[in-house]
C-alpha positions in Angstrom: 0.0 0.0 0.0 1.4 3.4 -0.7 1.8 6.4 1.4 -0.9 8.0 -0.3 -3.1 5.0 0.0 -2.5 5.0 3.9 -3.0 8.6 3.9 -6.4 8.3 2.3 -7.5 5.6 4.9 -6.6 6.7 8.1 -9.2 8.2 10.0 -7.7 11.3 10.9 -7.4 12.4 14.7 -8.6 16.2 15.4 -8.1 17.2 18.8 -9.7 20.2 19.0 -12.6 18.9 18.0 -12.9 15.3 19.3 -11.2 16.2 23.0 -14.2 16.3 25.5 -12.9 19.5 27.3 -12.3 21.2 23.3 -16.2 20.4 22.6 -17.2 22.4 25.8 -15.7 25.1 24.8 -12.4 25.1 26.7 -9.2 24.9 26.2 -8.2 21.0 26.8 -5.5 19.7 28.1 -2.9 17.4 26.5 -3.4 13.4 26.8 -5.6 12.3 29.7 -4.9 15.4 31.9 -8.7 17.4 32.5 -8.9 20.8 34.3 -9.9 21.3 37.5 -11.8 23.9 37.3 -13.9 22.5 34.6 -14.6 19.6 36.3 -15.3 22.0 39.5 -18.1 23.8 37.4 -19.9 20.8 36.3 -19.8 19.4 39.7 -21.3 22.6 41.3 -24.0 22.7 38.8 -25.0 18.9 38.9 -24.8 19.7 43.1 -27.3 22.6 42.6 -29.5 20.3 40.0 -29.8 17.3 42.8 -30.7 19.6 46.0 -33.2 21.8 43.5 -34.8 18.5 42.4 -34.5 17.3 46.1 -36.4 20.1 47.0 -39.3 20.3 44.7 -39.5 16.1 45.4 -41.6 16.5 48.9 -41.1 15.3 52.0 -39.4 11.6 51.8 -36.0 9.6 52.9 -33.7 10.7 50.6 -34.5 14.6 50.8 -34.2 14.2 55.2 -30.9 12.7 54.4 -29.4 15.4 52.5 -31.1 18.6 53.2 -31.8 17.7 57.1 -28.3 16.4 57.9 -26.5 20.1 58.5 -24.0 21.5 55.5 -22.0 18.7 55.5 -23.7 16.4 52.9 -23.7 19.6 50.7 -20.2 19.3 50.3 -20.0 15.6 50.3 -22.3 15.8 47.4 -20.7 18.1 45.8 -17.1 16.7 45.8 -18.4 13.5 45.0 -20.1 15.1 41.6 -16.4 16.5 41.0 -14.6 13.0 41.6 -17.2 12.1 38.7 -17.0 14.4 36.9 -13.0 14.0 36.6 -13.3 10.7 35.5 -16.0 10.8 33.0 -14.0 13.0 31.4 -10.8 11.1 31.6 -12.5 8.1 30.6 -13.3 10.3 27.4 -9.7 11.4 26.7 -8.0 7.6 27.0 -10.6 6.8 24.3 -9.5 9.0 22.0 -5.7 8.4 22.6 -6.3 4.7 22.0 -8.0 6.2 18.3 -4.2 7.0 17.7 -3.0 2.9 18.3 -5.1 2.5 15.0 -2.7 4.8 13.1 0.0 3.8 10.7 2.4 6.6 10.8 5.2 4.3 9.0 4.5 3.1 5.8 3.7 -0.7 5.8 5.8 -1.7 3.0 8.4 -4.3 3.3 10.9 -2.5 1.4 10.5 0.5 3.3 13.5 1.7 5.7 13.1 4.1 8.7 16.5 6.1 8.6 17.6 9.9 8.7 16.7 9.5 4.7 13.3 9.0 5.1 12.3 9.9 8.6 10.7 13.2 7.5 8.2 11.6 5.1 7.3 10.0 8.3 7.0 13.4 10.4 4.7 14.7 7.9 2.7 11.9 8.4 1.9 12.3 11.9 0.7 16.0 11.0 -1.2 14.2 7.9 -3.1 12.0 10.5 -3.4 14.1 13.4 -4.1 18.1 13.6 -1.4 18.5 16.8 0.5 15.1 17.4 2.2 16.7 20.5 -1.3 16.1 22.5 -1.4 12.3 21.7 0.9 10.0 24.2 2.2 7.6 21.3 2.4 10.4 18.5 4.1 12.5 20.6 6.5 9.9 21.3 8.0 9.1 17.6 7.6 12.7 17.5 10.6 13.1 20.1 12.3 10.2 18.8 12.4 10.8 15.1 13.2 14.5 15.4 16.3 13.8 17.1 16.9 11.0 14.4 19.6 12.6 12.8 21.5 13.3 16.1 21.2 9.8 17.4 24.2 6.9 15.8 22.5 3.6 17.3 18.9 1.8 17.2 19.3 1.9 20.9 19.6 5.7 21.4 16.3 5.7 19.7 14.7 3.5 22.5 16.3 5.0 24.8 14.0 8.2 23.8 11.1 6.4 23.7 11.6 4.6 26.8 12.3 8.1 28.8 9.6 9.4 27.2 7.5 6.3 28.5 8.3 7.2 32.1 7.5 10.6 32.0 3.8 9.5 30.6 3.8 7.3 33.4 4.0 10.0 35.5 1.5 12.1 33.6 -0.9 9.9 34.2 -0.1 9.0 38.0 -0.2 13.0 38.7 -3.3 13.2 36.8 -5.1 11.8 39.9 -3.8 13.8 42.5 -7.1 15.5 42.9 -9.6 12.9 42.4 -7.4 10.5 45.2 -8.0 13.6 47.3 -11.6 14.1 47.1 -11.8 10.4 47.9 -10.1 10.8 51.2 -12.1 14.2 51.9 -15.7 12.6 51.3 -15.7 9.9 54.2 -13.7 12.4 56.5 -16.8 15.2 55.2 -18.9 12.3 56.6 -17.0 11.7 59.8 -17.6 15.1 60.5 -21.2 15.1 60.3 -21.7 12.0 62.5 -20.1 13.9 65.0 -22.0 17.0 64.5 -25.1 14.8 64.7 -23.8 13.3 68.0 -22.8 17.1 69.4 -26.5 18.1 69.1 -28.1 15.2 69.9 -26.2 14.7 73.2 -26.7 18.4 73.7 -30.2 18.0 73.7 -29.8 15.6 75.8 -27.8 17.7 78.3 -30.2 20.1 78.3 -33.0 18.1 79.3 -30.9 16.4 82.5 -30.3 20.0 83.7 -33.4 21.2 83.5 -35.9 18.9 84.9 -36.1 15.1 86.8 -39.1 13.8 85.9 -38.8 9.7 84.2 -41.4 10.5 81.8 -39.1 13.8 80.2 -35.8 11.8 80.4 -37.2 8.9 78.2 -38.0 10.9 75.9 -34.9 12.6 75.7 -33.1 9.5 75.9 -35.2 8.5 72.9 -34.2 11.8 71.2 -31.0 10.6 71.2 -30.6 7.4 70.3 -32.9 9.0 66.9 -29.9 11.3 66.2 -27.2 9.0 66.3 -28.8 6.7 64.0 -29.2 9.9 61.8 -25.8 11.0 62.5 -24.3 8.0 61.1 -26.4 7.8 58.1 -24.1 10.8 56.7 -20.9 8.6 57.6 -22.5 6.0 55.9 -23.6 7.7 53.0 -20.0 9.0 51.9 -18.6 5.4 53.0 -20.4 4.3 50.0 -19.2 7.2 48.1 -16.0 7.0 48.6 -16.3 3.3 47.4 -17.7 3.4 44.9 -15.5 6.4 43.1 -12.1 4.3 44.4 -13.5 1.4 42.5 -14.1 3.6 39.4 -10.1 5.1 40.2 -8.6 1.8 40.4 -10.5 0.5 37.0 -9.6 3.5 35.4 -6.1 3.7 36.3 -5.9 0.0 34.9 -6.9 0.9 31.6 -4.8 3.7 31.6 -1.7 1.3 32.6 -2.6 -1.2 29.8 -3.3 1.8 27.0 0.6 3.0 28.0 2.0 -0.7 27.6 0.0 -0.7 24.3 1.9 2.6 22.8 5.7 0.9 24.1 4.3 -2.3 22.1 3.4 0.2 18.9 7.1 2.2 19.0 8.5 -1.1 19.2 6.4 -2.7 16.6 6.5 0.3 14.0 9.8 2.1 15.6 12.1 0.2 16.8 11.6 -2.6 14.5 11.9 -0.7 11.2 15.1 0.8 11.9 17.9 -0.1 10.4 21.1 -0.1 12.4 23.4 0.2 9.5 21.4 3.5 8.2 22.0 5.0 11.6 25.7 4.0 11.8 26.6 5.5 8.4 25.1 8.5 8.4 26.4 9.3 11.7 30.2 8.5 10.1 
């Protein structure tokens, strides 16, 4: 097949319109990386969305839980929406970087040879099937590499490219959730808080009563007071418990797919890369 062949085939990848964060009107963000305050805004308005439709829902368990619990669940609820929110959005990006794994940015004829002869063809292909390769993990990768082709003398400076710039993907992607880890560890705290809160006022009450009269009848139903807040009190560490599991659940899956997506691009740069090079190319026209 011919480079004009491939050319026409190839889907080509347009970031600024296919990246989620592009199609909302906002500048994206390279690779898998979202914005935080993007994510921030989408969370606060699916937080006002919930309690509105809370509101207008009428007196049942779910609204007593949220809206009767203190400000704490407000902020549960919200930071939950932004964990979410985060990675719905990531989940978008690593679907369109795996788009680029589909690519062919070296010609798949036999007789082709990847040296410092023909390794701009190949740059102008990754423009040809991309509109910005530098936003793409494994196009940005050959990009490195083969722009420093024709100051490298070995196959194995080559690799040596791509594998350093496989570690510092690796730790795009493991700074990438920094925030999202931390909301996780803020939401059951957030509920800790409340239970306690609960317990203050419903012990408080409680107090109150003791000091101000003796009667059996009175203190029974105080003491029942009571024991009906601390159940409600834990209901809000319960609640973000759950949360919190269920969004480290969606981390940990995530973060897998990620992991298996970056050993996917070292497999492509060593299948269409590495491979195609030819040591003796390298070696004379570094003499």
């Amino acid at each position: 097949m011919s480079h004009d062949q491939m050319q026409h085939i190839a889907p080509k990848l347009v970031w600024a319109r296919q990246d989620i964060e592009q199609r909302l009107g906002i500048s994206g963000l390279p690779f898998t990386r979202v914005r935080s305050l993007l994510t921030g805004v989408l969370a606060l308005v699916l937080t006002i969305v919930t309690y509105l439709l809370l509101i207008v829902s009428g007196k049942n368990f779910l609204r007593d839980m949220f809206l009767e619990r203190g400000n704490t669940p407000y902020v549960m609820v919200f930071f939950s929406y932004w964990a979410i929110a985060i990675l719905v959005m990531k989940s978008s990006k690593l679907q369109l970087q795996r788009r680029a794994l589909e690519l062919s940015v070296v010609p798949e004829d036999t007789d082709f040879v990847l040296s410092v002869a023909t390794v701009q063809s190949v740059l102008r292909r990754l423009y040809d099937v991309s509109d910005d390769p530098r936003r793409f993990f494994v196009l940005n990768r050959i990009l490195v590499a083969l722009s420093n082709l024709r100051n490298l003398g070995r196959v194995t400076d080559v690799g040596d490219i791509l594998r350093a710039r496989a570690d510092h993907d690796e730790s795009i992607v493991e700074t990438s959730y920094n925030l999202v880890k931390s909301l996780v560890w803020a939401i059951p705290i957030l509920g800790f808080i409340g239970t306690v809160e609960g317990l203050s006022v419903a012990i408080g009450g409680f107090g109150r009563v003791l000091s101000e009269t003796q009667d059996p009848a009175q203190l029974i139903d105080a003491l029942t007071g009571v024991t009906g807040g601390l159940a409600t009190a834990f209901e809000t560490t319960l609640v973000a418990l759950i949360a919190a599991l269920i969004i480290q659940m969606a981390i940990s899956m995530l973060k897998k797919q990620e992991e298996e997506f970056l050993n996917d691009c070292d497999e492509y740069c060593h299948h269409h890369i590495i491979n195609r090079l030819r040591l003796s190319s390298l070696e004379s026209s570094g003499s």
